[in-house]
C-alpha positions as CSV (number, residue, x, y, z in Angstrom):
1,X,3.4,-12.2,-9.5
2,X,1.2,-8.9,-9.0
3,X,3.8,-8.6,-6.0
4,X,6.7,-8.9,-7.7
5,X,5.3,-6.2,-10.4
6,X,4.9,-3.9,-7.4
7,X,8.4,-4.1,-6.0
8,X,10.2,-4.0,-9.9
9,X,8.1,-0.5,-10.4
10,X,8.8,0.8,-6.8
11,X,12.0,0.2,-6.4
12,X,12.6,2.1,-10.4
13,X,11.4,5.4,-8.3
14,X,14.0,7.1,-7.1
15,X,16.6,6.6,-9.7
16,X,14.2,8.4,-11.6
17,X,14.1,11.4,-9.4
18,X,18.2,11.3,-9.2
19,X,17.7,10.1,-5.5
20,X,18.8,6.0,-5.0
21,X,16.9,2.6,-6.0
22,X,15.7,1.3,-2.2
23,X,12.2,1.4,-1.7
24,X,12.1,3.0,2.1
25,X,9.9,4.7,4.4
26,X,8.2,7.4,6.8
27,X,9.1,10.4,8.5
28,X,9.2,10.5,12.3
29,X,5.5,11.3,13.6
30,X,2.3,9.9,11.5
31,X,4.2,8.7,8.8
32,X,1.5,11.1,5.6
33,X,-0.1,13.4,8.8
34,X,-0.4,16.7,7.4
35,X,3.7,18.3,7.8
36,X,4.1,21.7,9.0
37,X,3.0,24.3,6.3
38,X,5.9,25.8,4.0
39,X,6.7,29.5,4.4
40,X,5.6,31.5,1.6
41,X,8.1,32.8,-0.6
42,X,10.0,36.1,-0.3
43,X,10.1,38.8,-2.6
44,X,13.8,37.4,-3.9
45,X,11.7,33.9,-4.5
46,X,9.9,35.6,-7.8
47,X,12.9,34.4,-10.0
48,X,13.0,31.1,-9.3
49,X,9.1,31.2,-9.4
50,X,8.6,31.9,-12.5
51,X,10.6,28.9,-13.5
52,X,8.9,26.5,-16.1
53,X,8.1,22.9,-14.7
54,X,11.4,22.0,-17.2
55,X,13.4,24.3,-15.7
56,X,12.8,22.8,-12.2
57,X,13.0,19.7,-13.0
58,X,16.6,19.8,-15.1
59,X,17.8,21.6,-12.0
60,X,17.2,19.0,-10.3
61,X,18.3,16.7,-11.8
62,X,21.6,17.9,-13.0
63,X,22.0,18.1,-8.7
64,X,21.7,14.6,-8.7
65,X,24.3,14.0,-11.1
66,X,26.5,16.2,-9.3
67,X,26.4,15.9,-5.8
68,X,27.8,13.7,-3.4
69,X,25.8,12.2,-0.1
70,X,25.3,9.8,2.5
71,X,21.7,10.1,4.4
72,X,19.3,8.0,5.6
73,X,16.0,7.9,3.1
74,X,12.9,7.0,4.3
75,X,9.7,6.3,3.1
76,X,5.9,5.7,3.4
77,X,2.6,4.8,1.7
78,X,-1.3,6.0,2.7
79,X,-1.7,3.1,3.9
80,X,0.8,3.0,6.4
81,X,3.5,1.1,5.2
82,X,7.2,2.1,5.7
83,X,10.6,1.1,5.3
84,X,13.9,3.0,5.2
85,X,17.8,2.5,4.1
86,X,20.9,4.4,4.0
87,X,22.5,5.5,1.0
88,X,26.1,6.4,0.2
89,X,26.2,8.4,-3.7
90,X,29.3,9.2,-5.3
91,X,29.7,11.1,-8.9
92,X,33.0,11.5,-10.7
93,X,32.1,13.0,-14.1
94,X,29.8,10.9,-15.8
95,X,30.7,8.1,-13.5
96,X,27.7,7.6,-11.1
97,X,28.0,5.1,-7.8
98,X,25.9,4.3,-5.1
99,X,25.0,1.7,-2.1
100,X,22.0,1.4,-0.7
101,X,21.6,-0.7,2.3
102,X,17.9,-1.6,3.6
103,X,17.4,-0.9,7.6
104,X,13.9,-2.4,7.6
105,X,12.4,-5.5,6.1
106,X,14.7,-8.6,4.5
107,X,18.3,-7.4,4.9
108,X,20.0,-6.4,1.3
109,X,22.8,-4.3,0.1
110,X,22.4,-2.5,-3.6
111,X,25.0,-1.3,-5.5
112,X,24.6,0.5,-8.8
113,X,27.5,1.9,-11.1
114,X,25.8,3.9,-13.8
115,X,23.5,1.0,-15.3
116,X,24.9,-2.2,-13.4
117,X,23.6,-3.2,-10.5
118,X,24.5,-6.1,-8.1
119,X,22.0,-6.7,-4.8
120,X,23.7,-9.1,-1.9
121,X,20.9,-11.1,-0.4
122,X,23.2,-12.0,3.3
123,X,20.6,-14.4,4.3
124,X,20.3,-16.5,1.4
125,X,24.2,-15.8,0.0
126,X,22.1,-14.9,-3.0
127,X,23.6,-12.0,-5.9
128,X,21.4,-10.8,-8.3
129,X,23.0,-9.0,-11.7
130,X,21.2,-6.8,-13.7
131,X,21.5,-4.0,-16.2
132,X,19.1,-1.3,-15.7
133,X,18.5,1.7,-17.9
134,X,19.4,4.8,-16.0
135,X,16.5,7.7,-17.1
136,X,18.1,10.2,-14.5
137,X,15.3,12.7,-13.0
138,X,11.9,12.6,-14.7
139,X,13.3,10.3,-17.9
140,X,11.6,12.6,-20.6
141,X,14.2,15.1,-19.7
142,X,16.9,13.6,-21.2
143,X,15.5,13.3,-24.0
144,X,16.3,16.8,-26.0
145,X,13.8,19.7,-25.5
146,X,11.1,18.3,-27.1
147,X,9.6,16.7,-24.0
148,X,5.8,17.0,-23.5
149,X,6.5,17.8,-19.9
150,X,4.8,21.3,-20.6
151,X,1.9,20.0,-21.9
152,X,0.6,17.7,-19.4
153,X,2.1,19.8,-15.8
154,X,2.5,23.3,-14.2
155,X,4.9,24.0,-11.8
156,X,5.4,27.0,-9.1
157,X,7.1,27.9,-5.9
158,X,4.9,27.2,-3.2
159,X,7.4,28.6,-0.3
160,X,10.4,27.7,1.6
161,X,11.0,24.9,4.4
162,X,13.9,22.6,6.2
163,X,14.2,19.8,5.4
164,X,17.1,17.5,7.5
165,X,18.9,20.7,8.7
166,X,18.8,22.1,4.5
167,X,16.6,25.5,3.7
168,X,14.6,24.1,0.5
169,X,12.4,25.6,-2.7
170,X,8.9,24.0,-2.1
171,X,7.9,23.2,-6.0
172,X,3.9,22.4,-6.3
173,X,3.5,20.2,-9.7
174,X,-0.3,19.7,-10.6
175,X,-1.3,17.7,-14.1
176,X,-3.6,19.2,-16.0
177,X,-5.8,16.4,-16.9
178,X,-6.7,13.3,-14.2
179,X,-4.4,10.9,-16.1
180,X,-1.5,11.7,-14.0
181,X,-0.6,12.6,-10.2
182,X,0.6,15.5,-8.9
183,X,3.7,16.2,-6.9
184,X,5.1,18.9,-3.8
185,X,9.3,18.1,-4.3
186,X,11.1,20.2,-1.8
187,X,14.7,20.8,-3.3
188,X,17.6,21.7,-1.7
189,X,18.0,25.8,-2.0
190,X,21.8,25.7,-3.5
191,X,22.1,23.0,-5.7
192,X,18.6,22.1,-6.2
193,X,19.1,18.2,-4.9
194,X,15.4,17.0,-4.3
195,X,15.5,16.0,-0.9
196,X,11.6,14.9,-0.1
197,X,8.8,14.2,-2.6
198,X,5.3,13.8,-2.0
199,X,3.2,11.9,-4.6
200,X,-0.6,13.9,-4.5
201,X,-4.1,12.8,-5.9
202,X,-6.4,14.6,-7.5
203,X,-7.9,16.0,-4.2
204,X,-4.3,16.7,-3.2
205,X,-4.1,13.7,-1.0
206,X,-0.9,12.3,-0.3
207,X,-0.8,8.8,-1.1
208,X,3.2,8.6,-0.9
209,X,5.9,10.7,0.6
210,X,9.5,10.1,0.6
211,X,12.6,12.2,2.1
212,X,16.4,12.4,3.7
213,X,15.9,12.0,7.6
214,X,19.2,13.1,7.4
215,X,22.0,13.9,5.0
216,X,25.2,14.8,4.4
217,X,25.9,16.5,1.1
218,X,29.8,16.6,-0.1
219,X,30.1,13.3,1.7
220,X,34.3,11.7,1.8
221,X,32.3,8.5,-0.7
222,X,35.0,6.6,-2.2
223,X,34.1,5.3,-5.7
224,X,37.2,3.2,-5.5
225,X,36.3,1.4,-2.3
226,X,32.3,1.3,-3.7
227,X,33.9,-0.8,-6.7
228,X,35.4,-3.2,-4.3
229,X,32.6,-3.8,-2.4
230,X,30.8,-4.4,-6.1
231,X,33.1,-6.7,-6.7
232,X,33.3,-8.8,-3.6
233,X,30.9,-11.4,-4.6
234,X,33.0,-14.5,-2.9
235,X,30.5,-16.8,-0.8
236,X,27.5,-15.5,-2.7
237,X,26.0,-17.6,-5.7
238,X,25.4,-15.1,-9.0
239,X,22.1,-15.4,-10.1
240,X,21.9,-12.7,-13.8
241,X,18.3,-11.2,-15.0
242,X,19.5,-10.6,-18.3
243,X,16.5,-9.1,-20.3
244,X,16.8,-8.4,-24.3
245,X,15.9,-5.4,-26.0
246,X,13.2,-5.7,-28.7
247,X,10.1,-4.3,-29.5
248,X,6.3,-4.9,-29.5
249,X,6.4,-4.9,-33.2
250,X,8.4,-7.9,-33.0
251,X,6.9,-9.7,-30.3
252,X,3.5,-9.2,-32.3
253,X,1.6,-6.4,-30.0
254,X,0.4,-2.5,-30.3
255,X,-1.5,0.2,-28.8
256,X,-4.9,0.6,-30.9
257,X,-4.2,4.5,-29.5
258,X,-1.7,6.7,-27.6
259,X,-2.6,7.1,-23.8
260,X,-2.6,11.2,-24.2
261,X,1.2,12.2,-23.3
262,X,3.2,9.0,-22.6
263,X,5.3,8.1,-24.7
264,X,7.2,4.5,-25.8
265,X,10.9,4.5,-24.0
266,X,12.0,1.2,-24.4
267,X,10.9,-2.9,-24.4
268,X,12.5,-5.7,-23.1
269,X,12.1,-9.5,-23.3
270,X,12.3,-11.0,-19.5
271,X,12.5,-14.6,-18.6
272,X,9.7,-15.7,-17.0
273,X,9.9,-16.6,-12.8
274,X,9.2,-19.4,-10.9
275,X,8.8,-21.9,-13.6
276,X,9.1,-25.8,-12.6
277,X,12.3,-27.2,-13.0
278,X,12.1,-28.2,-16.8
279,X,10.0,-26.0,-18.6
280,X,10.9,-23.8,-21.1
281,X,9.8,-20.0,-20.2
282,X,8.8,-18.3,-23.6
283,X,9.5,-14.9,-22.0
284,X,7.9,-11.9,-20.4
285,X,7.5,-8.5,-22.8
286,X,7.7,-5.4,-20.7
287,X,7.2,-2.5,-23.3
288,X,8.2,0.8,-20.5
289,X,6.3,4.5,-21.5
290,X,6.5,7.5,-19.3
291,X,5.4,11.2,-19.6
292,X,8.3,12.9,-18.6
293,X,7.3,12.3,-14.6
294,X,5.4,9.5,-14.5
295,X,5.9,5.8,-15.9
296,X,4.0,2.5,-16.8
297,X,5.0,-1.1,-17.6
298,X,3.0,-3.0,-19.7
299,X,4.3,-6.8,-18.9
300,X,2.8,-9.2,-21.0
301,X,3.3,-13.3,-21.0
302,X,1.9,-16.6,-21.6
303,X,-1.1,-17.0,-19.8
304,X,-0.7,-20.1,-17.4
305,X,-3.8,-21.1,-15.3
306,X,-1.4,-22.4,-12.6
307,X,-0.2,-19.1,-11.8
308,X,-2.9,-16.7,-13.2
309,X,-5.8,-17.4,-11.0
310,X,-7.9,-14.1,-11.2
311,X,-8.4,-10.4,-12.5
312,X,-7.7,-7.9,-10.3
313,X,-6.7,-3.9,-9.3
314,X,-4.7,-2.5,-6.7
315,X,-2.6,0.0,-5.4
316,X,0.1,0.3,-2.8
317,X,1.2,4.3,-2.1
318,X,1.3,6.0,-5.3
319,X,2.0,2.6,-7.5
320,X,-1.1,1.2,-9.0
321,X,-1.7,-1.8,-10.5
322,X,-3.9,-3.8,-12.2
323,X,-3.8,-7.0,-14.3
324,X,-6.3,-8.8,-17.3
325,X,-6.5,-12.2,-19.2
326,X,-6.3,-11.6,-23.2
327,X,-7.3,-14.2,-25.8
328,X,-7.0,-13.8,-29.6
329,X,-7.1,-16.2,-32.5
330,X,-7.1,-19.0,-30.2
331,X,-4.6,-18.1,-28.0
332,X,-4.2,-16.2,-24.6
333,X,-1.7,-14.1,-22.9
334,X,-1.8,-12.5,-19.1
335,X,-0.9,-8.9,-18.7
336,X,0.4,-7.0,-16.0
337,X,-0.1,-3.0,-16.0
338,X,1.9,-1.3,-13.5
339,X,2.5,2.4,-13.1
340,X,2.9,5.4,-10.9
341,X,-0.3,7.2,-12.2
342,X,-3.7,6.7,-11.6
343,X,-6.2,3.7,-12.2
344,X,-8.0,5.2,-15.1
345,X,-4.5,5.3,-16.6
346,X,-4.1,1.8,-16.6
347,X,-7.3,0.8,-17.8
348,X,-6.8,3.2,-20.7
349,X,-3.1,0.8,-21.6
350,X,-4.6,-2.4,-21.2
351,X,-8.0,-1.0,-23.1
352,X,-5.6,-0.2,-26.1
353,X,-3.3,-3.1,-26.1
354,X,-4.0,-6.0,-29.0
355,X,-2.5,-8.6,-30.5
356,X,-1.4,-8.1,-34.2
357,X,-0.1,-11.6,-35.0
C-alpha cells in the first residue's frame, strides 16, 4: 500500500512543474555527485535577478504551456535509484498532449490530453483510465495572485549553465522555515522551460534531481496522431479509477490546525485496491494541500488488520512518507501521509488530523 502511495505522489511531479508525468532517472556520471558549478551571472543577469520567486515560477510555467518537445527525461533519488523515459509534448492553445514512454523498469506508455489520461501496460494488455487534475507549474500559481508563495520562499539567480546543448537561468529557491525543501531549477534562457530540477534539504543536500538528457524544443508533435494512439485501446482490457470529488466535511474529518502555508486544493473519494473478490470497498479519502511548490496527500481508509500490519516512515528521493492507525468512538481508520516536503511536515498533518463524526 505504502508503495503504491509512493508511486501515485511521484509520478504527480512533473506535471506539476509543466514537465511530463513518468517518474525517471539520473544523469550520466554518479547519478546526485556534485555537477559542475554554474557560472555566475553577468552584469545583463541583474534584471532577471531581481525577479520575485512568482515571477520565476509563472515564467516557467507559462513555457510549459507553450512549448513543444520531445527529449529524453531522466531521473534519480539519493539513494541511488533511477529510471528514465522519453517524452513527446504538444500544445495547441489550451489544448495540452503528451506521451510518455518508460525506457527503464516495467514497460508502459502514458498519454495525457489536458486532464485524461490513459497508461498501456503491453505486458499485461492492461489500460488504466483516469482523470487527473492538471495544477500546471507549482499549483498555487494558478490560483490568482493571492498565492502564499512569497511567504514561505525566496528566489534568486544563482548563474548560468547548459543544460542538453540549452544556455539556462540557474534559479536557487530556499524556504524560509524547515517545513518545506528547497529547490536549484535550471530554466531554459528564452522561454524559461525548466529543463532540470534538483530537490535540496535543509543542508542543501540533494536528495532528488531530475533533467532533459536531451531535447528538442519546437518538436514536428502531431496532436492529431497523439489522439490516435489515445484512442487505440483494441487488445487491451479498460480498467477506470474513477475517484469522486467530496470533502472532508462530508466524509466526517478536519485539521485541529493549519500546517503553516499549505493550503486545501481538493478531496477525492478513491476505491480501495486489492480487496478479495466480494467485498465491498467503503472507499479511500485523499484530501490533496500544497503551498504553492510543494504537495501532501492525506489518504485515509478503513483500517483492515489484513493489510495494515505496522506504523512506519520513509522516504524515497525527495517523497516522504509516513503512515498511523487512528481510533475514535470505537472505531479505527489507517492513514497514509505522503508528500514532497520534509518528515516533520507530515507528522505535523497526521498530528492535526481527527475525526469529527
Amino acid at each position: 500500500m505504502l508503495r503504491r502511495r509512493f508511486r501515485s505522489t511521484r509520478i504527480g511531479l512533473w506535471p506539476r512543474c509543466g514537465l511530463p508525468l513518468a517518474i525517471v532517472c539520473a544523469l550520466a556520471g554518479p547519478p546526485l555527485a556534485a555537477s559542475a558549478q554554474p557560472q555566475p551571472a553577468a552584469p545583463a543577469a541583474v534584471a532577471a535577478q531581481e525577479r520575485t520567486v512568482g515571477e520565476w515560477l509563472l515564467r516557467m510555467h507559462e513555457a510549459s504551456r507553450r512549448r513543444s518537445y520531445v527529449g529524453t527525461f531522466v531521473v534519480s533519488s539519493a539513494e541511488g535509484s533511477m529510471s528514465s523515459a522519453k517524452i513527446w509534448h504538444v500544445c495547441d492553445g489550451e489544448q495540452q498532449m503528451e506521451r510518455v514512454e518508460s525506457l527503464t523498469g516495467t514497460p508502459r506508455s502514458t498519454i495525457r490530453h489536458n486532464d485524461s489520461v490513459i497508461t498501456f501496460l503491453p505486458g499485461s494488455k492492461v489500460a488504466r483510465t483516469e482523470q487527473r487534475e492538471s495544477l500546471g507549474l507549482f499549483p498555487n500559481l494558478l490560483r490568482a495572485t493571492a498565492s502564499p508563495i512569497g511567504e514561505f520562499y525566496v528566489a534568486r539567480q544563482v548563474g548560468s549553465d547548459r543544460v542538453a546543448g540549452f544556455d539556462t537561468d540557474v534559479v536557487q529557491i530556499t524556504p524560509k522555515d524547515g517545513l518545506r525543501f528547497g529547490y536549484r531549477i535550471w530554466s531554459e534562457k528564452k522561454s524559461g522551460l525548466v529543463v532540470k530540477l534538483q530537490t535540496l534539504d535543509g543542508d542543501s543536500r540533494v536528495l532528488e534531481q531530475a533533467a532533459f538528457s536531451e531535447l528538442q524544443l519546437d518538436a514536428p508533435v502531431r496532436m492529431d496522431k497523439l489522439r490516435q494512439m489515445m484512442a487505440s485501446t483494441e487488445g487491451y482490457r479498460i480498467e477506470k479509477s474513477e475517484p469522486v470529488k467530496t470533502t472532508p466535511q462530508a466524509e466526517g474529518w478536519r485539521l485541529r490546525e493549519a500546517v503553516e502555508g499549505f493550503q486545501p486544493v481538493s478531496c477525492y473519494r478513491r476505491p480501495t485496491a486489492a480487496l478479495p473478490p466480494g467485498e465491498v470497498a467503503a472507499g479511500t479519502m485523499q484530501w490533496i494541500f500544497t503551498d504553492g511548490l510543494a504537495s501532501v496527500s492525506l489518504f485515509v481508509e478503513p483500517f483492515d488488520a489484513k493489510r495494515h500490519s505496522r506504523e512506519m516512515s520513509a522516504s524515497m528521493g525527495a517523497t516522504h512518507a509516513l503512515t498511523r492507525r487512528l481510533s475514535d468512538r470505537g472505531q479505527d481508520w489507517w492513514l497514509t501521509v505522503v508528500g514532497e516536503a520534509p518528515a516533520a511536515t507530515l507528522r505535523a498533518f497526521a498530528q492535526g488530523l481527527e475525526r469529527v463524526r
